[in-house]
C-alpha positions, 0 to 999 in steps of 0.5 A: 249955594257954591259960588260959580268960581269954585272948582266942583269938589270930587263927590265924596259919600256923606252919612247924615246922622240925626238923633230925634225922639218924638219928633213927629211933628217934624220929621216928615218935612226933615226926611222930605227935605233930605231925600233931594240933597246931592248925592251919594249920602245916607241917612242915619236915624237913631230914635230914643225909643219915642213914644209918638208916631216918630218910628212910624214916620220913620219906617214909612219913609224908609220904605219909600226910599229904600237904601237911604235911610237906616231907622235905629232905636237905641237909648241915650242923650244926644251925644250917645244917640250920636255916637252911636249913629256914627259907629254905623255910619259908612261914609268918610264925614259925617254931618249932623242935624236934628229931627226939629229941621228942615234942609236947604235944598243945596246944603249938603252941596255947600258942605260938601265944598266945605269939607273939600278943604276943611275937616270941620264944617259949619253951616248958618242954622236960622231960627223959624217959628214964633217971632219972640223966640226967633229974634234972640241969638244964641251966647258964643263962646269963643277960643281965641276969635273962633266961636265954638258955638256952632251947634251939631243941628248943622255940623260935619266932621271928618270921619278919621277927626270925630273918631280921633276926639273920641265923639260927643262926650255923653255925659253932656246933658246939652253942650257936647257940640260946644265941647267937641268943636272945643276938642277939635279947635284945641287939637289943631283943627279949622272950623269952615263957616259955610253960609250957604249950607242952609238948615231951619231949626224950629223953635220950641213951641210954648214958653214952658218948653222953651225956658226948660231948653233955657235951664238945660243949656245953662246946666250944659255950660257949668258942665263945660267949665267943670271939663275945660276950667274956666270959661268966663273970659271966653264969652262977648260980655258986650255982644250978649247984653247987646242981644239981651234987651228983651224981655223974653231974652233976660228971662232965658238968662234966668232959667239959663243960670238957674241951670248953671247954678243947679249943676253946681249945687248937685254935682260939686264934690261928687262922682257925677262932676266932669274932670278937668280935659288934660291939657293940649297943644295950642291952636295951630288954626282958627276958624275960615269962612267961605 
């Protein structure tokens, strides 16, 4: 929560965009723990034509709170799906979670604070559901002492900012939230850590799902070094082996580098390959947090 020595920021109107595709095992408990947030907001969910009872859920909730939620099929990975659920957007920041969350009940509050003096914001995504998946950490990334690995489940951005960068970049198969705060970070931005603002992000829910997420993301951050050149240098070598030990751990970093290695294998040479970003004016900020 907002600590009691901050000044109460003036209430400004958030678009809360979410990208799901069958979720229907979560997205009750997401809607149910968005509908109680500080308002004014809207909700903005953009489904990949699910197959399950995700579009029903959908419409269910958008009848019982009419005007908060606008359900919108449009086809596409997350970054387009996300892309998409900004151009219709209303508000002036937008802020991103994922069907598989649940919310704390002050964190649109908290970010809302954040964006007060910040046009990026990240809050603290916690990891619930099986203890052996819950216990490993994600692999920073970091551009000077800023880590750019805050992911898009609880990220906003200024409006007039994400549209500057141009968005997600869709041709990401996961990483596009990497690649944006990269983006943002580069042109000159602030990345405020919010601690308070609270999102739980469910776990996979068996091995195979969970090291195909594994291979995904090590395939999303070859498309990272194919975009921005080399990235080694940026990881924590020490950090990652610290929070490697396990053995569940080493073998995500297996399936990760099987990923990262199959990008290179498919892609090298070939249309498909992301061209190098031009380069852009060094930091002028890092990250805050409060």
């Amino acid at each position: 929560m907002p600590t009691p020595s901050e000044e109460k920021p003036a209430v400004s109107f958030l678009s809360i965009v979410v990208t799901v595709k069958n979720e229907a095992a979560h997205l009750s408990q997401l809607l149910d723990s968005l509908a109680g947030q500080e308002p004014p907001f809207e909700i903005v969910l953009v489904d990949a034509f699910s197959e399950d009872r995700t579009p029903e859920i959908a419409r269910k909730f958008e009848e019982l709170h009419p005007g908060l939620l606008r359900f919108i099929q449009a086809q596409g990975k997350r970054g387009a799906g996300r892309n998409f659920g900004a151009r219709l957007a209303k508000g002036d920041y937008l802020v991103f979670t994922d069907g598989d969350c649940v919310a704390d009940s002050q964190w649109l509050s908290s970010i809302r604070v954040g964006l007060k003096s910040s046009k990026v914001v990240a809050g603290k995504t916690t990891t619930i559901g099986n203890p052996g998946y819950v216990n490993l950490e994600r692999v920073e990334l970091y551009q000077g002492d800023v880590d750019l690995t805050y992911p898009s489940c609880n990220l906003a951005y200024e409006r007039r900012l994400f549209e500057k960068l141009g968005g997600f970049d869709d041709r990401f198969v996961t990483a596009e939230d990497i690649d944006l705060n990269l983006r943002a970070v580069r042109s000159g931005a602030t990345i405020h850590y919010r601690p308070d603002a609270v999102v739980y992000h469910n776990t996979r829910m068996n091995l195979t799902r969970f090291l195909i997420q594994a291979f995904w993301n090590g395939y999303g951050r070859k498309q990272l070094t194919e975009k921005h050149g080399q990235l080694w240098s940026r990881y924590r070598y020490r950090r990652m082996l610290d929070t490697q030990k396990t053995l569940l751990a080493n073998v995500r970093l297996i399936a990760a580098l099987a990923g990262y290695f199959t990008r290179l294998a498919t892609v090298s040479g070939t249309k498909e390959r992301i061209r190098p970003e031009p380069a852009q004016r060094p930091v002028t900020e890092g990250a805050t947090k409060g």
